[in-house]
N, C-alpha and C positions, 0 to 999 in steps of 0.2 A: 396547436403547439403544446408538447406535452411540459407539466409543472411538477419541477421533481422536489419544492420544496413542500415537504410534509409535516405541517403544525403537531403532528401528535405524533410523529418519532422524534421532533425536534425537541417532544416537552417531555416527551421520557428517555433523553440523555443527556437534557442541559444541566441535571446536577453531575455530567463527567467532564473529565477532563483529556485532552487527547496526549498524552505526555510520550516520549522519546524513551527509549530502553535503554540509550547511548549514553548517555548525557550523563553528568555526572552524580546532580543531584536533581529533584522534580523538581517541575515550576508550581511556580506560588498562584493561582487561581485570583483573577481579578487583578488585585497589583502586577501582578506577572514581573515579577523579577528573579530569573532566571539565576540558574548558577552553576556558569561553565567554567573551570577550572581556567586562566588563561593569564594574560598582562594585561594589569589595570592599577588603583592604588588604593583597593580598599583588601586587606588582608584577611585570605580562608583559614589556611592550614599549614602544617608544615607536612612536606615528604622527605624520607630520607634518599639522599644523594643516590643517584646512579651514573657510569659514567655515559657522556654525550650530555650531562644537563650545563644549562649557562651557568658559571661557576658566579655571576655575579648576582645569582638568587639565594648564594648563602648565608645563612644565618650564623653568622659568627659568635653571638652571646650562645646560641645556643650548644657550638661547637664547645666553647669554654667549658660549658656546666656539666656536657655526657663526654665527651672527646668523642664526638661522632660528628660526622656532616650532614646536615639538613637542609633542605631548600625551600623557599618562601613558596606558596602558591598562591595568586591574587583571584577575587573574584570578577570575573565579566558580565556586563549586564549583554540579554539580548534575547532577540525576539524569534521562537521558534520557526522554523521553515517546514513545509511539508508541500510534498509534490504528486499529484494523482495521474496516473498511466492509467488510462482507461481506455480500452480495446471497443473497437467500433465492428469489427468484422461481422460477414453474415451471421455466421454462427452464436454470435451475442443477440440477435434479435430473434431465437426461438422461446418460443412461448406456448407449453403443451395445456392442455384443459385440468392439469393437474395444479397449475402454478395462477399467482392474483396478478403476472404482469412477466414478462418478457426479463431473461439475462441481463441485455443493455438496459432496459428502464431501472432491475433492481441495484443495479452498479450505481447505476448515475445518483437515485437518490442516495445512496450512500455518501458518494460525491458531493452530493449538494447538501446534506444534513452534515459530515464533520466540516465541510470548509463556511455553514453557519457557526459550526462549535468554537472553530481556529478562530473566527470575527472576532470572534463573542472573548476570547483569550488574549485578542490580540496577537495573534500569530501570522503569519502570511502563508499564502496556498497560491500553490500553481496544478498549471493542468498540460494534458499533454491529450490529444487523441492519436489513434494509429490503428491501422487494420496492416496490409504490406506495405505503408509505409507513413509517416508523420501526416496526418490532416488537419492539425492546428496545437497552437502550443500558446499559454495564458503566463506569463511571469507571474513571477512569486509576490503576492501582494495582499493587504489587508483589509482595506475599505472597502466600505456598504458597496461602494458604486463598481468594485474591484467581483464582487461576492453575484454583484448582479449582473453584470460581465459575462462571470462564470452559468450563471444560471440560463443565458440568453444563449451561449455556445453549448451546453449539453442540451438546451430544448431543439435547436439546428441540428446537430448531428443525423449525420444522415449513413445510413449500413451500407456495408458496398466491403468486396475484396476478401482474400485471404487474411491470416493472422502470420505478422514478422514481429514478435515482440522481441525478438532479439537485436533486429533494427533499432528497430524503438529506442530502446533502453542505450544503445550505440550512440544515440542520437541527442540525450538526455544531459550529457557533460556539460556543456555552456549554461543548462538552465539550472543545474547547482553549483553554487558557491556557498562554498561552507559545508557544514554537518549538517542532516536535516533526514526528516522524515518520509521513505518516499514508498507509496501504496498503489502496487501494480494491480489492477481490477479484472481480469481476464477468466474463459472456461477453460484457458491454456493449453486448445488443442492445435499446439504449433512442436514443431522438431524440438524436443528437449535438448539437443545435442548441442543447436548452435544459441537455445537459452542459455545454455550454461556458460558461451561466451559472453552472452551479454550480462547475464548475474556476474560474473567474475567482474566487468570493468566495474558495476558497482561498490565491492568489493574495497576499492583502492580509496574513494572517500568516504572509509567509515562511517557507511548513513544507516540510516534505521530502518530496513527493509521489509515493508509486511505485504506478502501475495495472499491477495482476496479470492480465493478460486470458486469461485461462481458455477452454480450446474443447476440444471431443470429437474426437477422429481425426474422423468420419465427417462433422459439420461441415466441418473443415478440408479434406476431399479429398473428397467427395462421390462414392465409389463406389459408386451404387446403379446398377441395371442392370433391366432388365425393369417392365411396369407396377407402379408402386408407389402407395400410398396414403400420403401428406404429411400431416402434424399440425402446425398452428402449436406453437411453444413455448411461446406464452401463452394458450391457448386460439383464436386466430384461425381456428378452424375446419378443415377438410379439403382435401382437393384428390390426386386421383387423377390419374396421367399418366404419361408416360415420360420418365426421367431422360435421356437425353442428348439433349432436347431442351432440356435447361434448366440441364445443366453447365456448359456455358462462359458462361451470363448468371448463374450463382450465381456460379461462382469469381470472376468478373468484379466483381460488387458485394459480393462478400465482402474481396477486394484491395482494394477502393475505401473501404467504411469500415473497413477496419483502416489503410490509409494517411491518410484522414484524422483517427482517434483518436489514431494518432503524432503526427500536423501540428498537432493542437490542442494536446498534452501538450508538443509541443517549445514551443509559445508562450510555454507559463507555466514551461518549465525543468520539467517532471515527468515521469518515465518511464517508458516501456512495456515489462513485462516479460511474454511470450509463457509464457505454462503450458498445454500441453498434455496432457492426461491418459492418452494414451497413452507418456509420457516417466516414469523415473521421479523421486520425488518429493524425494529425497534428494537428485539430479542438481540437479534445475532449484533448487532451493534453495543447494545449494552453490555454481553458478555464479551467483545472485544476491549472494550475500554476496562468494563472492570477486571482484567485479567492483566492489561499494565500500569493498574492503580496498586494490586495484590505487592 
């Protein structure tokens, strides 16, 4: 049974923090007292009036002093949420001699090292797997025995099917409530056409949406040389031929939908973060975090 928890990614990112881009202000590390703009009765700021706001948030002295209207804004305490879509499908379990471990394995520990970090914050993490369609789903929660849960259900996973992230993600409404953090893990070789359905429904609960797009060295640069024998990823069958007859039309339409995965992610304000599995894992993590700390 494989162990995705990694003591030495783990010790070179516990000085980050996994924080929200949404959210109004950062969380506070260790106390973790959050601060979401919302109704409560400890008082942030004022905004000035727009109309639709509750007129019974005005600040009347302040009306006095500017002859302008203002509205109270209170602070909410509360505990971040975040939710991992992690793609189980074949084509997550290639592992070329170029790379230290397989698609799915480097997803998962990613997986299983931020939802130590969420522990460690006090945050909750949930999980979702899916190939063509949901294979299990972890509620959003915080505890050691919650984290271990977690670590028991990514060591089980087991590959199998096509990739429906668009499903998925259709499927995902019930398991947020609230604003929250949600980090789809995929090579994202599914129909971008009807992801884009599924990116839009997330869209409507303003969450914080980061696509982990995962790809093997050998994928990404395509150096094969001599006749070779081709295996779809999803089982689509065979195909024998010679590779530089079909480099520059793969690199070609492999630039083409990874620029339009960006183009659709920039629509909805959600962003693409490149994991390559020949990089290592500590790296591309760190530079994730410290680039929503920046």
């Amino acid at each position: 049974m494989p162990d995705y928890f990694d003591p030495h990614v783990i010790g070179r990112i516990k000085g980050y923090e996994l924080r929200s881009l949404k959210l109004v202000d950062s969380y506070m590390a260790g106390l973790h007292k959050s601060r979401l703009l919302g109704i409560s009765t400890e008082f942030a700021q004022h905004r000035q009036y727009v109309p639709g706001d509750d007129t019974k948030h005005l600040d009347w002295k302040v009306y006095a002093k500017t002859d302008r209207f203002y509205v109270k804004q209170y602070e909410a305490e509360t505990n971040m949420k975040a939710f991992f879509v992690l793609d189980t499908s074949n084509s997550m379990h290639f592992k070329s001699d170029r790379a230290a471990m397989s698609k799915f394995d480097y997803a998962a520990t990613v997986v299983a090292s931020l939802a130590f970090l969420l522990m460690q914050q006090k945050d909750t993490f949930g999980l979702m797997l899916f190939d063509e369609e949901v294979r299990g789903t972890l509620a959003a929660k915080g505890s050691h025995g919650h984290f271990r849960n977690m670590a028991d259900v990514l060591a089980d996973a087991k590959p199998g099917g096509q990739t429906d992230l668009a499903a998925a993600l259709s499927a995902m409404g019930p398991h947020l409530k609230g604003r929250g953090v949600v980090i789809v893990l995929s090579d994202f070789l599914t129909d971008l056409e009807k992801l884009n359905m599924g990116l839009s429904q997330m869209s409507f609960g303003n969450h914080d949406v980061a696509l982990f797009h995962v790809q093997d060295p050998m994928e990404r640069d395509f150096p094969f040389s001599g006749h070779t024998i081709f295996i779809g990823p999803e089982d689509e069958g065979r195909l024998l031929c010679e590779p530089r007859d079909l480099r520059n039309a793969y690199l070609r339409a492999k630039r083409r939908h990874a620029n339009e995965l960006r183009a659709m992610a920039l629509r909805f304000g959600y962003e693409v973060e490149p994991m390559d599995t020949d990089v290592r894992l500590d790296e591309t993590l760190s530079k994730f975090l410290a680039e929503r700390l920046a």
